[in-house]
C-alpha positions as CSV (number, residue, x, y, z in Angstrom):
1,X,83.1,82.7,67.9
2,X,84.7,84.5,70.7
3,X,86.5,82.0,73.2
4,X,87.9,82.5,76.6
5,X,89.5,80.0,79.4
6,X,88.1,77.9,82.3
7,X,90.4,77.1,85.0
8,X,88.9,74.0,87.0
9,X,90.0,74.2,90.7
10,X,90.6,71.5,93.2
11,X,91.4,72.5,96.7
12,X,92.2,70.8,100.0
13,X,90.2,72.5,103.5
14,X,92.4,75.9,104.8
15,X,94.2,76.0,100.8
16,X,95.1,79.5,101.0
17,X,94.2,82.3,98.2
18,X,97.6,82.9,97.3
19,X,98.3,79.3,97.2
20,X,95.6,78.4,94.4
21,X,96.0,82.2,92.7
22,X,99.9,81.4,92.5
23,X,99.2,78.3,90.8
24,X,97.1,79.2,88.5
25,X,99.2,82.2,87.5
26,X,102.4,80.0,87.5
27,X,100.3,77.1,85.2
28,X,98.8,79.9,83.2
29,X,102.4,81.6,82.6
30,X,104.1,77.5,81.8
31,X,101.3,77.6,79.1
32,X,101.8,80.2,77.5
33,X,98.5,81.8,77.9
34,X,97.3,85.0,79.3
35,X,95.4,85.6,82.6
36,X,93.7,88.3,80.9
37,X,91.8,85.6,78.8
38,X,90.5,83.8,81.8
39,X,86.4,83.9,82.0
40,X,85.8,81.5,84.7
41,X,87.4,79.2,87.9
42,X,84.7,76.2,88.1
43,X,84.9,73.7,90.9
44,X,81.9,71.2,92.7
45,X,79.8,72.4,95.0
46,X,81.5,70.9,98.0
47,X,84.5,73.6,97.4
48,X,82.7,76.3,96.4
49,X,82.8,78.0,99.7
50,X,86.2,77.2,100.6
51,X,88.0,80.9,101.4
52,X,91.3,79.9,99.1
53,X,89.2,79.1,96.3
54,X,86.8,82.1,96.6
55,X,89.7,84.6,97.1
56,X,91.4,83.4,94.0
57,X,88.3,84.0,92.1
58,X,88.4,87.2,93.5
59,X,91.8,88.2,92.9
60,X,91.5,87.4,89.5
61,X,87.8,89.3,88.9
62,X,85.8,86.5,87.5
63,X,83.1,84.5,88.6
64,X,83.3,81.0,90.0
65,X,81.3,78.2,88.8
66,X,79.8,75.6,91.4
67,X,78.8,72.0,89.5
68,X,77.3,69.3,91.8
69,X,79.5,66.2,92.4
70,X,76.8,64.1,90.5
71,X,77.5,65.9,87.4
72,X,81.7,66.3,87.4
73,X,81.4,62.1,87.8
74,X,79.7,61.7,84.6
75,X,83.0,63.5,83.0
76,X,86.1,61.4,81.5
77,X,89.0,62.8,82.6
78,X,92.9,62.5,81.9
79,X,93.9,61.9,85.6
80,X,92.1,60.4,87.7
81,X,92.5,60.4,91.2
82,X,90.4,57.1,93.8
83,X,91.2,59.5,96.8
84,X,89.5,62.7,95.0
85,X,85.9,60.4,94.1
86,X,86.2,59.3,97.7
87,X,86.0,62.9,99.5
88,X,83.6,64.8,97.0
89,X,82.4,62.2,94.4
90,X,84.3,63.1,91.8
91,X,87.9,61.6,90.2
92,X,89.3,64.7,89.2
93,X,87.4,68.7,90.6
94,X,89.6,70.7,88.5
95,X,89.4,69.2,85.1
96,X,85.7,67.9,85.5
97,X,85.0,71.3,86.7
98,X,86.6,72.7,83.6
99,X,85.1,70.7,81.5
100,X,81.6,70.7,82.5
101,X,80.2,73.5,80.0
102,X,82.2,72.0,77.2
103,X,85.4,73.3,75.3
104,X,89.1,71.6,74.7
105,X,91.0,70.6,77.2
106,X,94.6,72.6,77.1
107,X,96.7,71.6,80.3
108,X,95.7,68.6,82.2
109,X,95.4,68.6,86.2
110,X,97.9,70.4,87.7
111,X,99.4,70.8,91.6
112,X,100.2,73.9,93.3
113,X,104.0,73.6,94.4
114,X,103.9,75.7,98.2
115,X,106.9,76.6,99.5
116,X,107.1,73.5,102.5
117,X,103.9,71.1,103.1
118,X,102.3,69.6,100.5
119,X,100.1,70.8,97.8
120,X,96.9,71.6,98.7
121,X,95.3,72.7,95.3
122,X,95.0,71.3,91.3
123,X,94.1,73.4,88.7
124,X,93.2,72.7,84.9
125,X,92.4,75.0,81.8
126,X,90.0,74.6,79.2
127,X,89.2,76.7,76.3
128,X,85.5,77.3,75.5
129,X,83.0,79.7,73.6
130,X,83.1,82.9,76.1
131,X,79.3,83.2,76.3
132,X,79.0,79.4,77.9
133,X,80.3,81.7,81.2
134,X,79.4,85.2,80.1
135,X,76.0,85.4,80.7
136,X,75.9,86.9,84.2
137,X,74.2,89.9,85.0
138,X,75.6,92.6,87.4
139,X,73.6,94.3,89.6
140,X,75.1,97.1,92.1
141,X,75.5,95.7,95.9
142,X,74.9,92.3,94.8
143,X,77.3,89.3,94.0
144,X,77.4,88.2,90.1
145,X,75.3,85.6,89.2
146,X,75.5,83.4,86.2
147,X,72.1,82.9,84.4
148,X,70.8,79.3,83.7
149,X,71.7,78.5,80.3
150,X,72.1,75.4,78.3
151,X,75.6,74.3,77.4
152,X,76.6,72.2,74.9
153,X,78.2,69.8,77.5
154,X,79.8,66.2,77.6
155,X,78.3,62.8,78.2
156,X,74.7,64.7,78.1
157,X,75.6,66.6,81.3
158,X,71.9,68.7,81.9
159,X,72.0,72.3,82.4
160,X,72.4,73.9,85.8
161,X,72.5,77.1,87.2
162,X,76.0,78.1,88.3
163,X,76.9,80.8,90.6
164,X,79.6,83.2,91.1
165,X,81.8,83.0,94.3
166,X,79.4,82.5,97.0
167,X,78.5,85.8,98.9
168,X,80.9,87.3,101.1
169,X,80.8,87.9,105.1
170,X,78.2,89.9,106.1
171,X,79.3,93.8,105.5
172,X,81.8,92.9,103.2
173,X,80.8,94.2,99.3
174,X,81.5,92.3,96.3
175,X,84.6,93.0,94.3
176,X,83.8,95.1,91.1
177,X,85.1,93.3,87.6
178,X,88.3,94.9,86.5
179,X,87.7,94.9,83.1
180,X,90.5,92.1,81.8
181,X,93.5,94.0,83.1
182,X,95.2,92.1,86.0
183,X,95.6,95.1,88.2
184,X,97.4,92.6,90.7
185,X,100.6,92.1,88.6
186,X,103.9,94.1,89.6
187,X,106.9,94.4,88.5
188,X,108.3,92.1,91.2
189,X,106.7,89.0,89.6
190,X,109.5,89.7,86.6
191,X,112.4,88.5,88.7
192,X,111.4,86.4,91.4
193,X,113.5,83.3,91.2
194,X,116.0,84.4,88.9
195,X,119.4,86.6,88.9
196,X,118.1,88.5,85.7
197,X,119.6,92.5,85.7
198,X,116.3,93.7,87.1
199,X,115.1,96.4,85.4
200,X,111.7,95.8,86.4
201,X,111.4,97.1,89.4
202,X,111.3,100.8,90.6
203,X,113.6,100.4,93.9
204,X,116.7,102.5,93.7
205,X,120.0,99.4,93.7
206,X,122.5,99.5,95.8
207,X,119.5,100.3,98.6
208,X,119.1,100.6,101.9
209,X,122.3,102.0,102.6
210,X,124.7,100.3,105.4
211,X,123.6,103.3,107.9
212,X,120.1,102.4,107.4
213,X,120.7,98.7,108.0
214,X,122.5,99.7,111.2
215,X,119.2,101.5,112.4
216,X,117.0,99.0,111.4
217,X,119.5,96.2,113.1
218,X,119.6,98.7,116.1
219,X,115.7,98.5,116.7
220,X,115.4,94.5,116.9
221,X,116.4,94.5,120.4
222,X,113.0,96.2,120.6
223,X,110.9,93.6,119.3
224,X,109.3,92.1,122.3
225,X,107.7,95.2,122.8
226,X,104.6,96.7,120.9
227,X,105.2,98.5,118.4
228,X,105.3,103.0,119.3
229,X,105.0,104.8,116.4
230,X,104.8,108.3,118.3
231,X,108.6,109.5,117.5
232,X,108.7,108.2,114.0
233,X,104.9,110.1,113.3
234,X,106.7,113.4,114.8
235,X,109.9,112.9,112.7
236,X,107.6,112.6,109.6
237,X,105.4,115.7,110.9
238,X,108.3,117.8,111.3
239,X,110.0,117.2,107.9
240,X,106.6,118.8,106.4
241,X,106.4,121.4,108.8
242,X,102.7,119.6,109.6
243,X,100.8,118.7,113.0
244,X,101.3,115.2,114.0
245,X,97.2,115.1,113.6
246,X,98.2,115.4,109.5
247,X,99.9,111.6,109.9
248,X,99.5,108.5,109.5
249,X,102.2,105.8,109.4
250,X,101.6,102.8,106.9
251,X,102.9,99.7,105.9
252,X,104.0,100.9,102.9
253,X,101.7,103.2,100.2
254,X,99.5,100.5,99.1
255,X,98.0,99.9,102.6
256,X,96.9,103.5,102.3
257,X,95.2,102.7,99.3
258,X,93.4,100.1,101.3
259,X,92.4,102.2,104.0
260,X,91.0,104.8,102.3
261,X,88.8,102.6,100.0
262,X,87.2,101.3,103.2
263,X,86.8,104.5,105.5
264,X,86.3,106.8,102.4
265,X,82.4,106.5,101.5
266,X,82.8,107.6,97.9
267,X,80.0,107.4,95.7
268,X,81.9,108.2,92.4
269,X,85.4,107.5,92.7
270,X,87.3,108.3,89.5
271,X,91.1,107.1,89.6
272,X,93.2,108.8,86.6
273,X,95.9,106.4,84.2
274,X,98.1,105.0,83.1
275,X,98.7,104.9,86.9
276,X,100.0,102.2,89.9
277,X,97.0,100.0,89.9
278,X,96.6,99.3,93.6
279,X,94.4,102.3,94.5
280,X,91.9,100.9,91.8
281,X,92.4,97.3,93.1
282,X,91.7,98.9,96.7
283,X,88.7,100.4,95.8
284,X,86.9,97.7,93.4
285,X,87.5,95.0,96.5
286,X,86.2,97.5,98.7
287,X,82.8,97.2,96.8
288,X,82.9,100.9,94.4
289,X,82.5,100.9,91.0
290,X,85.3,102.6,89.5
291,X,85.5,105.5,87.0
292,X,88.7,105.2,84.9
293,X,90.4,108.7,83.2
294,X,92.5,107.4,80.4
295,X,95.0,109.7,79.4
296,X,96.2,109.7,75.7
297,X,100.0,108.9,74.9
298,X,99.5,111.3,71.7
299,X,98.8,114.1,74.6
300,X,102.0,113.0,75.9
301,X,99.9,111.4,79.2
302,X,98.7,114.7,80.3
303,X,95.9,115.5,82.3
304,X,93.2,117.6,81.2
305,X,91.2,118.9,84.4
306,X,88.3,119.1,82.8
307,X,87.9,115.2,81.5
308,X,87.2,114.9,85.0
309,X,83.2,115.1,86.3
310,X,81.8,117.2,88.3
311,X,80.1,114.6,90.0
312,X,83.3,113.0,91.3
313,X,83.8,113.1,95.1
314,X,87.0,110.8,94.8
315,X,89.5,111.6,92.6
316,X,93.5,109.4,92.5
317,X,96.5,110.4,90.8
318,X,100.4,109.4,90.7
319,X,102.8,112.5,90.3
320,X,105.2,111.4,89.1
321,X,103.1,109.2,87.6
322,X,104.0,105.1,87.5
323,X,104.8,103.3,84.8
324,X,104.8,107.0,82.5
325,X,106.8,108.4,84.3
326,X,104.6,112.2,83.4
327,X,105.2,114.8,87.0
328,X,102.0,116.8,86.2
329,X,102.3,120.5,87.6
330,X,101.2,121.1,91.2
331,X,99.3,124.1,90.0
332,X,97.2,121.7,87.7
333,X,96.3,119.1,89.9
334,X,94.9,121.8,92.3
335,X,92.6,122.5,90.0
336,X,91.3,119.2,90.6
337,X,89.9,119.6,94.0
338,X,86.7,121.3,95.3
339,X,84.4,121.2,98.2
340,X,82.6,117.5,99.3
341,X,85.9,115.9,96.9
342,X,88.9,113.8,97.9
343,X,91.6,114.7,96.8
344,X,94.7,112.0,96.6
345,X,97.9,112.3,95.2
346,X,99.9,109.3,95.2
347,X,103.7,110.8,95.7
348,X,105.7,107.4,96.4
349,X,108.3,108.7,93.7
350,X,108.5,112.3,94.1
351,X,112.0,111.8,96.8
352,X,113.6,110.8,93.3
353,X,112.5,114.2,91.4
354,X,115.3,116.8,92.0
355,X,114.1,119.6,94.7
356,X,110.3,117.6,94.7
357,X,109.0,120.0,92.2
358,X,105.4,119.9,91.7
359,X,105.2,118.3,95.5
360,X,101.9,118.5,97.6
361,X,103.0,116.9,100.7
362,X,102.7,119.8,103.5
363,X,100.4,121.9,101.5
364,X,97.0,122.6,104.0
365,X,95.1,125.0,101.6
366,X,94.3,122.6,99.0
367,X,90.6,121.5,100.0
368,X,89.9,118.0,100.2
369,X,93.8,117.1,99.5
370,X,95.3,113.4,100.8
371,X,99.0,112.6,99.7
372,X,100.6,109.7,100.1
373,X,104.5,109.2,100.8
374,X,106.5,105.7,100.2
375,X,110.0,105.1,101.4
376,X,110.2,102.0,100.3
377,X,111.7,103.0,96.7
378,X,114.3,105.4,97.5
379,X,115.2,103.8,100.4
380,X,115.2,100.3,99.3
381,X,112.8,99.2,102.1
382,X,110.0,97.0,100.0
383,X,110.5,94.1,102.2
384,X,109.9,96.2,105.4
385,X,106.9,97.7,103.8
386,X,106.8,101.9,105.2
387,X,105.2,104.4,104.0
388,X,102.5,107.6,105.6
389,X,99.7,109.8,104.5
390,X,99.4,113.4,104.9
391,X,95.4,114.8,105.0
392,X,93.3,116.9,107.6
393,X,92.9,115.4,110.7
394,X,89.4,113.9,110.4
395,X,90.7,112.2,107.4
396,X,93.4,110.8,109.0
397,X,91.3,109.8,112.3
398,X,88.8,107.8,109.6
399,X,91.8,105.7,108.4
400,X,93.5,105.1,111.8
401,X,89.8,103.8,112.8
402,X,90.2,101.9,109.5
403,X,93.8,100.5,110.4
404,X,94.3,97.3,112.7
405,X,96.5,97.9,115.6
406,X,100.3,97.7,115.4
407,X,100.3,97.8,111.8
408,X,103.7,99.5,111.2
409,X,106.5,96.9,112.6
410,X,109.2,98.8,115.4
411,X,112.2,98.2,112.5
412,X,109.7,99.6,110.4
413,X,109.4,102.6,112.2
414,X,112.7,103.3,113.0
415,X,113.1,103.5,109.8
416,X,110.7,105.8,109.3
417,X,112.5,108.1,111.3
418,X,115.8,108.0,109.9
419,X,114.6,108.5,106.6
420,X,113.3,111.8,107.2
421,X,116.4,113.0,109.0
422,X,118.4,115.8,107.6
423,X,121.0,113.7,106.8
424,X,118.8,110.9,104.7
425,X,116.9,114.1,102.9
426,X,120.2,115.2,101.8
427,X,121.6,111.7,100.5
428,X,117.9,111.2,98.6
429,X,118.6,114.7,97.1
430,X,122.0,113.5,96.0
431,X,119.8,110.5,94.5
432,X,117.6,112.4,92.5
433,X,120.4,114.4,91.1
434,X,121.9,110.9,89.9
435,X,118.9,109.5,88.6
436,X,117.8,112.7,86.2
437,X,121.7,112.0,84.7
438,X,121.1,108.3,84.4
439,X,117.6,108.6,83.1
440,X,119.2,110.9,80.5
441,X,122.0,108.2,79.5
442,X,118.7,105.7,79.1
443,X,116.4,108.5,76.9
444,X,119.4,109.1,75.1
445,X,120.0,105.0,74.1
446,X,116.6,104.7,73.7
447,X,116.5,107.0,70.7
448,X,119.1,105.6,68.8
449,X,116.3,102.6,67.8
450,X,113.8,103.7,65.5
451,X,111.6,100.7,66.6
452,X,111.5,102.5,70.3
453,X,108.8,105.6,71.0
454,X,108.3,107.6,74.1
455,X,106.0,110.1,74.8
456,X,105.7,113.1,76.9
457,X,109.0,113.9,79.5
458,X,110.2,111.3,81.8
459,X,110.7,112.8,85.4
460,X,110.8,109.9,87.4
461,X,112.7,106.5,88.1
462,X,111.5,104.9,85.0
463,X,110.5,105.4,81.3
464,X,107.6,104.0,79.6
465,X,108.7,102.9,75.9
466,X,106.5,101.2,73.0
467,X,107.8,98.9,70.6
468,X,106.0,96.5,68.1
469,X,105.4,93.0,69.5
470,X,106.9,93.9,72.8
471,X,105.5,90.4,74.7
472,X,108.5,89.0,72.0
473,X,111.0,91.8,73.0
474,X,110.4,91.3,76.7
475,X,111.2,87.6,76.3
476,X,114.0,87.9,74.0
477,X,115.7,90.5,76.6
478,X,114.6,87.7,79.8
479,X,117.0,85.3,77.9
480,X,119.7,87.8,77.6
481,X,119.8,88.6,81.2
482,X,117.3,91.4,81.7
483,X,113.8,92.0,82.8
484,X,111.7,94.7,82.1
485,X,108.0,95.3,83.6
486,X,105.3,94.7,80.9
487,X,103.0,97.6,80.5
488,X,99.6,95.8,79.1
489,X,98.4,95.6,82.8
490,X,98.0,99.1,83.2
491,X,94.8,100.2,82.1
492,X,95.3,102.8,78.8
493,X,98.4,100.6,77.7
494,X,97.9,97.8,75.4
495,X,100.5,94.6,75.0
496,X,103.1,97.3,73.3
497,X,104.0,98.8,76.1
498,X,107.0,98.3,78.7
499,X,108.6,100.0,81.4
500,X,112.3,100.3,82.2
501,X,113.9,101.1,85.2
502,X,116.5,104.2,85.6
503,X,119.7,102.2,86.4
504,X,123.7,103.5,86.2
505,X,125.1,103.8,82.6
506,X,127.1,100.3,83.1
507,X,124.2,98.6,83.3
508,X,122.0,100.6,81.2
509,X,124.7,100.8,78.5
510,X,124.6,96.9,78.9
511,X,120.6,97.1,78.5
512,X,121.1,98.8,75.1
513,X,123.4,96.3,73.8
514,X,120.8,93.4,74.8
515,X,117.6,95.5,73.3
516,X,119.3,96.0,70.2
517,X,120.1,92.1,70.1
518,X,116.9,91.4,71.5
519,X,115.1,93.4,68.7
520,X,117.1,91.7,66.0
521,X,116.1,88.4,67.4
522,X,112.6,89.3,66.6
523,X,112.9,89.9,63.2
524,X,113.0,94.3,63.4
């Protein structure tokens, strides 16, 4: 019988999402198991509207369960708490919660561990048969519900009819399932809290520069002013050779994802991967039901224009693509766009392709086209979050309706603006040059391990590799100092799959010698 996990959730009042979704992550990760194999959150009544709770839900696509207090008391638990039966009638939400339709209990109650204050959430995780929580009909524009059904529950616990996460503000559409992959994970989860060799991350090392910093430093005396993004929107305009109507400034390329899901009304958005899985995340959240174009590692991750449908009025694509690292010919993706259809090209990577081949930004006779830049990667500016999008001017009016005021910081902007001066263009060319000879120093270790394939031609900062059992091999190479980005959270890629970063030969030729340990360790 198939089985999937329950994670009962406890929560104090104003416990924010990422509070109870870190937590549950963290306990999930401590036990070994994988987020992907979570069915459910359950939690009483009483909590079942509480934002942190229902966000977390959210974030992690599955429904949430609501049991009445009467019915969680009737449940034995491990850990008992007198002050949890006094506020909600209960001695322990989260693992009464979990175990109300049944199952084995695998991790006892749990706290979340903020960073300052005390914990304001619990967690627990049960395994039970997946169709005790899998019986929910989806209906388009509606929140999931759960259908009454009779589970084979504890201490005689009756049926009930349990609901998904109760509906959202008025206006607000309900988040489309994501299909198992956890399109929130990035590579930046593999080294917070350590001082592992990341490899992991695509953000070029040794970033931002010390002139940068000085620009950045030299804008702070700024910072009791609003922020004006007028200068830093020009500076951006003229580097395409565009209309300052083509810009938009953005905290970084994934709030562009967000703005177009909202102001875009798509009614068959199709986003193309392996790919960054934000603009999919964006969308889903935003209420669409998503299209996915899976393209084949035996085609060498190539798209094929026509796998495409007609019908499709909103079309995303990475070039160069992230995690395979595939620049698909401009000519190509232009063939992609058509009258009454969007258009977007994500470019966050194309500053580290030598010359920009196969670039879009600044093109104006490509119907429908949006391109989106980041300077976050080359620039080593992730924590500043920067970033713009190039379209026609009604499209870039609908997202600055879309945007809230102020939302590009003044350091933020300033460096915008030295980033697209001659000099940074010429220091990011410089880049690009480096990276192709240090990507080729990385292809060429790579094949000296017969357990190691690629597939298609790496362009950008990073190469996709597949290897047997490659959860072991990541883990293995964690312990020996380096961390690589799993690839099983990108939709086409399965648990074999993991992305490297293009680092210099020292430290690649030092990655070598740990995968080949790290392979030997698990038995290759």
């Amino acid at each position: 019988m198939d089985t999937a996990l329950v994670v009962g959730v406890g929560a104090r009042r104003g416990v924010s999402t990422a509070e109870v979704e870190g937590m549950i992550r963290s306990v999930l990760t401590e036990a070994r198991l994988d987020a992907r194999a979570v069915g459910a959150l359950a939690t009483v009544a009483a909590k079942a509207l509480e934002p942190g709770v229902v966000g977390a839900a959210r974030r992690l696509g599955v429904p949430l369960l609501s049991y009445d207090a009467s019915v969680l008391a009737g449940i034995v638990v491990s850990s008992p708490s007198e002050s949890a039966s006094r506020a909600v009638g209960t001695p322990s939400v989260a693992e009464a919660a979990a175990l109300a339709g049944g199952g084995r209990l695998l991790v006892p109650k749990r706290t979340s561990q903020p960073v300052g204050g005390a914990a304001r959430a619990t967690c627990a995780v049960v395994r039970r048969p997946a169709r005790d929580h899998r019986q929910y009909d989806v209906t388009e524009g509606a929140p999931v519900t759960v259908t009454p059904h009779t589970a084979a529950m504890p201490h005689q616990v009756p049926p009930l009819t349990a609901r998904c996460a109760p509906p959202l503000p008025e206006g607000e559409p309900p988040m489309q399932p994501s299909d198992g992959h956890d399109l929130r994970h990035h590579g930046d989860v593999e080294v917070r809290d350590t001082e592992l060799g990341d490899l992991a991350v695509n953000v070029r090392t040794g970033t931002p520069p010390a002139w940068l910093r000085e620009r950045i430093a030299g804008s702070l005396g700024g910072l009791a002013a609003y922020p004006d993004g007028r200068a830093a929107r020009a500076a951006v305009a003229a580097r395409h050779d565009l209309p300052v109507e083509r810009v938009l400034l953005t905290a970084g390329a994934a709030e562009a994802f967000v703005l177009l899901a909202r102001a875009l009304r798509a009614a068959h958005p199709v986003v193309v991967h392996p790919q960054f899985t934000e603009p999919e995340a964006a969308l889903r959240d935003a209420g669409h039901t998503v299209e996915r174009v899976l393209l084949r590692p035996e085609d060498g991750f190539r798209l094929d224009p026509s796998a495409i449908a007609e019908t499709a009025d909103l079309v995303v694509i990475g070039n160069p693509t992230n995690p395979t690292s595939v620049l698909h010919p401009a000519a190509l993706l232009e063939k992609l766009a058509r009258p009454g259809r969007t258009l977007v090209v994500d470019e966050a990577f194309m500053d580290a392709v030598p010359g920009e081949s196969e670039a879009m930004a600044g093109r104006t006779d490509v119907p429908g086209l949006v391109v989106l830049r980041s300077l976050t990667k080359t620039w080593g500016l992730a924590g500043l979050r920067i970033g713009y999008v190039l379209a026609d001017p009604a499209v870039i009016a609908a997202l600055e309706r879309a945007q809230p005021l102020w939302a590009v910081s003044s350091p933020a902007l300033a460096a915008a603006e030295a980033c697209v001066s001659p000099r940074a263009l010429a220091e990011a060319s410089q880049a690009s040059a480096q990276i192709a000879t240090d990507r080729a120093h990385l292809l060429a270790g790579l094949a000296e391990f017969e357990e190691v394939r690629t597939f298609g031609t790496a362009e950008g900062p990073f190469v996709l590799i597949q290897v047997d059992r490659a959860e072991q091999v990541r883990e293995r190479l964690r312990g020996l100092g380096f961390a690589v980005r799993r690839g099983d959270t990108f939709p086409g890629l399965g648990p074999d799959w993991l992305r490297i970063a293009v680092r210099d030969r020292i430290t690649t030729g030092r990655f070598l010698q740990a995968l080949d340990r790290a392979l030997l360790l698990t038995g290759r």
